[in-house]
C-alpha positions in Angstrom: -52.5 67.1 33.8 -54.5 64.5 35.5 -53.5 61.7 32.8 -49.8 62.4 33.9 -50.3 62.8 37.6 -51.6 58.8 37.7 -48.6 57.7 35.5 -46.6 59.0 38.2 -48.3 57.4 41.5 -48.3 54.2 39.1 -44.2 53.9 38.2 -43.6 55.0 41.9 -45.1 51.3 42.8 -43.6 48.6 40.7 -40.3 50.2 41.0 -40.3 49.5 44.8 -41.5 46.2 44.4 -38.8 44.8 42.5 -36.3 46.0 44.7 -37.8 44.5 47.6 -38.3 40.5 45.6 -34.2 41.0 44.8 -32.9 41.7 48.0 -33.0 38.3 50.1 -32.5 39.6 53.3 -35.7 42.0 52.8 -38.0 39.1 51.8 -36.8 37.5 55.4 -38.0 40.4 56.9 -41.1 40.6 55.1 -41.3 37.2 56.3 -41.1 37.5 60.1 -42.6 41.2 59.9 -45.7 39.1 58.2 -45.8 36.7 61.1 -45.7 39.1 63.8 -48.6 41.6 62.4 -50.5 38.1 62.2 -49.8 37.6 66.0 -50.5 41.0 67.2 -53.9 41.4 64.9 -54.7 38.0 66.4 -53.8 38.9 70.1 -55.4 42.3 69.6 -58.1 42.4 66.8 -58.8 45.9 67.7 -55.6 46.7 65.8 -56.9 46.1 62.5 -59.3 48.5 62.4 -56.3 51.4 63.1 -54.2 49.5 60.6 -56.6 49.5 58.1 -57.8 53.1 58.7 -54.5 54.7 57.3 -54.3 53.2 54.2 -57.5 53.7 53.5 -57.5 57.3 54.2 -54.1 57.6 52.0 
């Protein structure tokens, strides 16, 4: 049960990821999305710490 329950959580990931590279308009976003969390972490570095805290948790 365990064996199959990472499997899952594993397929889950690289199937998003392609997606995302193929879509051109996506990547642009990632793009600008990218440069503004860089501005905001730099403007406010108290950010990072709740940014990373979620993930982390997850």
């Amino acid at each position: 049960m365990s064996l199959r329950r990472q499997p899952s959580r594993a397929t889950t990931k690289p199937s998003l990821t392609p997606s995302i590279f193929t879509n051109p308009t996506i990547d642009l976003f990632l793009q600008q999305f990218s440069q503004f969390v860089r501005r905001h972490i730099i403007e406010n570095k108290s950010e990072t710490v709740l940014v990373a805290g979620p993930p982390s948790c997850g």
